[in-house]
C-alpha angles and dihedrals in degrees: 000000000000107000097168106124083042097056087042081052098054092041092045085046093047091042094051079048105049085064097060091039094257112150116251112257128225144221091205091059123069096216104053076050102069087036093064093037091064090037080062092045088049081056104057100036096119094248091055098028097056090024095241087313111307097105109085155170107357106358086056092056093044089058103046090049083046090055099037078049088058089047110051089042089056084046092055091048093042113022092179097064116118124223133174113184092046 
């Protein structure tokens, strides 16, 4: 099981956190899971995911395989997330 844009996710999301004096989340831990999980559905709800639509073309793709990555990698850890946009 390859959970390496998962694990980049969680680091680039604690690291943007840690400015702003969030605790780091954790994939060990069921909770910080479907917190991320829902972090991840936030992302590729339309609005966020195109940036209200200035993001285009292939950056656009890129991001959204990046974030369904992310998805299906937390899925393969947690089976019992839930998730809505994904």
């Amino acid at each position: 099981m390859n959970i390496s844009t998962l694990q980049e996710y969680v680091e680039q999301h604690n690291a943007w956190g840690a400015i702003f004096g969030r605790k780091s989340l954790s994939l060990m831990i069921a909770v910080d899971r479907q917190t991320l999980a829902s972090q991840l559905d936030s992302e590729l709800s339309p609005e966020n995911l195109t940036c209200d639509g200035e993001v285009r073309g292939a950056q656009l793709q890129a991001k959204y395989r990046r974030l369904t990555r992310c998805v299906d990698q937390l899925r393969s850890i947690d089976s019992s997330l839930e998730f809505y946009e994904a």
